[in-house]
C-alpha positions, 0 to 999 in steps of 0.5 A: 180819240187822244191827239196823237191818234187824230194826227196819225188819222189825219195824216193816213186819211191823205196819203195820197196826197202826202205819198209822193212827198213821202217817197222822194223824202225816203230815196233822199234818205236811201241815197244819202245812207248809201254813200254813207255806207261807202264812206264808212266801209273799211275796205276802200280806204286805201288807194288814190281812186277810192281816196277820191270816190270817199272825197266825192261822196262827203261832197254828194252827202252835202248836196243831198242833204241841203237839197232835201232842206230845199225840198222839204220845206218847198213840200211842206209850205205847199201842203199848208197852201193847199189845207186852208180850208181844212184849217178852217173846219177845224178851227170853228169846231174849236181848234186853238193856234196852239193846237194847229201848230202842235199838229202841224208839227207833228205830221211833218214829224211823223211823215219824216220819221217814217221817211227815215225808217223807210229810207234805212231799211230800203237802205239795208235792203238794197245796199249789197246791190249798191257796193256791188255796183259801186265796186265795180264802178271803182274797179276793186274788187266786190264788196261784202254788206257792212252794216256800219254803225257810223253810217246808220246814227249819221243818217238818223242823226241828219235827218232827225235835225232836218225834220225838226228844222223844217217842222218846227219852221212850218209852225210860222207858215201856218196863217190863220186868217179870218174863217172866211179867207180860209173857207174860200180859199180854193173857191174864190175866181181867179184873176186875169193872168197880167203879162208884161211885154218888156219881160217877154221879150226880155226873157226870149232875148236873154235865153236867145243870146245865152243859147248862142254864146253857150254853141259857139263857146271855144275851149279859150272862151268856155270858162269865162262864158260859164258863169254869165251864160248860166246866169242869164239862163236862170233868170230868162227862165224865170220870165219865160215861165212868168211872163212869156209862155202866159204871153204867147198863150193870150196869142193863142187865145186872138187866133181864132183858128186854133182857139175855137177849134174842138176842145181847145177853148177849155184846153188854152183858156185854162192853160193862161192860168196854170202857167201863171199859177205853176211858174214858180214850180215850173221854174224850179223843176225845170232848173233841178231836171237840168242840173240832174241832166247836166250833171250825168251828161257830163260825167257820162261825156267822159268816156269820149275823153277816155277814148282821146287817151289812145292818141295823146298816148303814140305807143302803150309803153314810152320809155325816156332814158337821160344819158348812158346808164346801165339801169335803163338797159334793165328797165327795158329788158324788164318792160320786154318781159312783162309784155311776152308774159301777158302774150301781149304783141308789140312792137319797139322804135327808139329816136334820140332826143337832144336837150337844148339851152336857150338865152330868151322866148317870147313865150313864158317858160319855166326853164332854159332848156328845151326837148328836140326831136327830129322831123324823120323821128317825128315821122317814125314816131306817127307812123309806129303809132298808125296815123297813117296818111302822114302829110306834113312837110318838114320844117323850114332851117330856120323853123320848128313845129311846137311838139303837141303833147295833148289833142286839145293844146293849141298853138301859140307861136314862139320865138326861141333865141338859142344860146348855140350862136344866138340861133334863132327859131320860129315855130310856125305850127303845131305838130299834127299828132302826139310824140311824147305825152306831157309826162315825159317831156314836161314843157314845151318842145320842138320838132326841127329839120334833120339837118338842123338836128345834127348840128344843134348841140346839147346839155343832154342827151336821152333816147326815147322808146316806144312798145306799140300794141294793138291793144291798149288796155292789156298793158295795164299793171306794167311796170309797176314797180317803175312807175306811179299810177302808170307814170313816172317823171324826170328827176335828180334822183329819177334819171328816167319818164315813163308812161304805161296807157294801159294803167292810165287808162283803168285809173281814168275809166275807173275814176271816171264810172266812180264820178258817174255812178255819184252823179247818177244817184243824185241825179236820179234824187233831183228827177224824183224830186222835179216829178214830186214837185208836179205831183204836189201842184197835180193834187194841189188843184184837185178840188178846182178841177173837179169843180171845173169840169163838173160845170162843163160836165152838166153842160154836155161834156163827154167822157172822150173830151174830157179825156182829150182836155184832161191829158193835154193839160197834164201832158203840158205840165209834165213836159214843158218844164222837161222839155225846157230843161232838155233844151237847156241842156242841149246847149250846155252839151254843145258848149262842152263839146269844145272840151273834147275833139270827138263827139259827145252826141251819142252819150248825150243823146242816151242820157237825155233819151233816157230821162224822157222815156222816164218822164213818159212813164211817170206821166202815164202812171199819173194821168190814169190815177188823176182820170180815175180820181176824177172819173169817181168823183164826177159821178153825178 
């Protein structure tokens, strides 16, 4: 048998071991082969939403490809720790270094190789589906299959490198200790899992107070707590696996009453041991399952803020037209029929606005003028809108509302010293709803008394006319020719702002389903990968397990116990890590709450939901595997 074969051998021999490896290392190079095809296909080159889906996936392909660096090399110094003893048996039949290496190499090279192909074809296999899916989720139209040949020697190309990399690195992992460190390896008793006090209650303090700053973060201070909460996220993990959760079992262990009932004694003595044996990996799946949760929850979260459009956008249509030009009689006569042909209902107000010149502010303003509406323009402006229940009362003489112009701004009072007779105004509040979107007024603006309206005078004049419709959606494509992606804005050479919420709309849903199809296939990579992880650690201690409970066995354990001990353990290695992230997780959701005025729970509750019952599958598909396995070998 020549060398490469006894590789090839060795390597066929512990597919078991090698397959969960080997299938998260092909779905990373599926996934990275799919947003290759979308970067590389040449019919989503033109537009500003699939500009942004090609710039979001060369972002994906570098995050993919510097984890699955991470994740291989994390697989393989696994694998190395976990064949000392194999190591051992070859070199006493006469296996040089050299030699240990060369094959070292070269499974990690035929593992990867294989990944590769596997990852393509799947790749090729699959990718109609995927464009067919991402189209959609960009909003143009179906895809055909384009087999580009960029995409194809990029993978190759990328994943070839990683493979050399990680294989040629792995050669210097290998430590060939003395023959009988290598033989008693997996055999030698463990030591007493130490704990220190100070790092446990460390750990519970840093994750208690980041779980308190994190619900209670506003939108002023959610930016500035991000980077600190996260820090001390990371790091309380860390000790929670390492210190704590070892801690709080050795407490266990002094209750009599939950230690010495049934099974628990094996249960709880072990599980000291596996917490510290595992807190690395415990640490690490916890932190990619809650980037993996944060990052589809989030973007999952969006379609709440799509929902906020309806009331930052008072009507489906919003016409400015500045002074008495004949253009603008032909816009709105335009806009008129583009809605009756699309049988579209709709309904029109038109209020005047007056633009005021003032001398000083004690707010920064980039200009020195400012847009004013009446109160009883304001209140048509509402009520067209169906705010219904309208309760503000009109502001004082010598007093404003600040002109909302989003439903998360928040106020700010000012004082504003009018050029007209050094007039001065005060806003005392914010308006309740939206009368004109920021694209229309662009700066600030004030809602007066009427009395105050008619007096005040003004640099310049514009009427602004709203189209009101049930149906928001519908008006997408409107005015096309008037605006930009639904908006148009004041200019030298633009005498008009125009807003279409209907266009709008379908370029933020359509942005935001491009974001979330992305984040959904790296989220799915890192799931994958946190579940290999587990894996490795499962098989990993297999030859401990069956040494351990083939004692207990000779000592009158039943099948039934063993079955109790055995998905208990499992059931804690499986979850504690997800469930650590799951909590993890719902504190970041509480703190991005602040980001929106509806709630997120709903979404947050079904992509969450949806991770478990994915954990939960994976976890009844590997307990009955680990049972068989140890079924079959503690045949006595």
């Amino acid at each position: 048998m020549t060398f490469p074969q006894f590789v090839f051998r060795n390597v066929s021999r512990n597919k078991r071991t090698y397959a969960a490896y080997f299938f998260s290392s092909a779905f990373s190079v599926l996934i990275f082969f799919v947003y290759a095809l979308f970067i590389f296909h040449p019919d989503i080159k033109e537009g500003v939403t699939q500009a942004l889906a090609i710039q979001l996936m060369i972002i994906a392909e570098v995050i993919m490809y510097v984890f699955s660096f991470l994740f291989v090399l994390y697989s393989v110094s696994t694998f190395l720790k976990s064949r000392k003893r194999e190591f051992g048996i070859l070199m006493i039949h006469g296996m040089t270094k050299s030699q240990l290496n060369a094959m070292v190499f070269l499974e990690n090279m035929l593992i990867g190789i294989g990944a590769i192909v596997a990852g393509i074809g799947a790749g090729i296999l699959t990718g109609k589906l995927f464009l067919m899916i991402g189209a959609r989720m960009i909003g143009i139209p179906p895809l055909p299959f384009y087999l580009s040949g960029k995409a194809l020697l990029l993978t190759i190309c990328a994943f070839v490198i990683l493979f050399l990399t990680i294989s040629f690195v792995t050669t210097f992992l290998v430590k060939t200790n003395k023959l009988i460190d290598l033989f008693q390896a997996n055999e030698r008793p463990k030591k007493e899992p130490k704990v220190s006090t100070f790092l446990s209650i460390l750990s519970a303090f840093l994750l208690t107070i980041s779980y308190i700053l994190a619900a209670t973060a506003t939108l002023q201070t959610l930016f500035f707590l991000m980077l600190p909460v996260i820090t001390m996220t990371v790091i309380g993990t860390y000790f929670f696996y390492t210190q704590l959760s070892v801690f709080i079992t050795k407490m266990l262990q002094k209750n009599r009453m939950v230690f010495w009932k049934k099974t628990n004694l094996l249960t709880i003595s072990s599980l000291a041991y596996r917490l510290k044996d595992n807190a690395r990996m415990f640490f690490m799946v916890t932190i990619v399952s809650t980037v993996a949760f944060c990052a589809v929850g989030a973007l999952a979260s969006m379609n709440v803020m799509n929902k906020q459009i309806a009331s930052e956008y008072p009507a489906a249509v919003t016409y400015l037209a500045m002074d008495d030009q004949p253009i603008h009689k032909q816009h709105l006569q335009q806009i008129e029929d583009e809605l009756t042909n699309k049988n579209i209902e709709f309904t029109t107000n038109q209020v005047p606005v007056k633009f005021i010149e003032f001398a000083s502010t004690t707010n920064a303003y980039p200009s020195k003028q400012l847009a004013v509406l009446s109160f009883s323009s304001y209140k048509k402006i509402s009520e067209a809108a169906g705010y219904g229940g309208y309760s503000e009362k009109p502001p004082a003489a010598e007093e404003a509302l600040a002109m909302r112009q989003a439903t998360l701004e928040r106020f700010k009072s000012s004082t504003y010293t009018l050029k007209q007779n050094q007039f001065k105004l005060q806003t005392t509040n914010l308006s309740k709803h939206v009368t004109t979107p920021f694209t229309i007024i662009q700066d600030d603006g004030l809602i007066v008394s009427d009395e105050l309206f008619e007096k005040l005078s003004a640099v310049k004049t514009g009427l602004l006319t709203g189209f009101y419709t049930n149906d928001l959606k519908a008006t997408a494509g409107i005015g096309a020719n008037l605006t930009e992606n639904g908006r148009a804005f004041l200019s030298k050479e633009n005498p008009f702002a125009m807003t279409v919420s209907g266009t709008i709309y379908e370029i933020q849903i359509n942005m935001y389903k491009m974001m979330l199809f992305v984040a959904f296939l790296i989220g799915a990579v890192f799931f994958i990968a946190a579940g290999s992880f587990l894996y490795f650690r499962l098989y990993a201690d297999l030859e401990y397990d069956l040494r351990h409970y083939l004692t207990i066995k000779k000592v009158g354990l039943t099948d039934q116990e063993l079955n109790i001990i055995v998905t208990r353990q499992l059931a804690l290695l499986f979850f504690i890590p997800v469930i650590v992230a799951i909590v993890h997780s719902s504190f970041a959701f509480m703190a991005l709450q602040s980001l929106y005025t509806l709630s997120i729970a709903g979404e947050m509750a079904v992509v969450l939901g949806s991770f478990l019952v994915a954990q939960l599958v994976y976890f009844f598909v590997m307990r009955f595997r680990y049972l068989q396995s140890l079924r079959n070998s503690l045949i006595i």
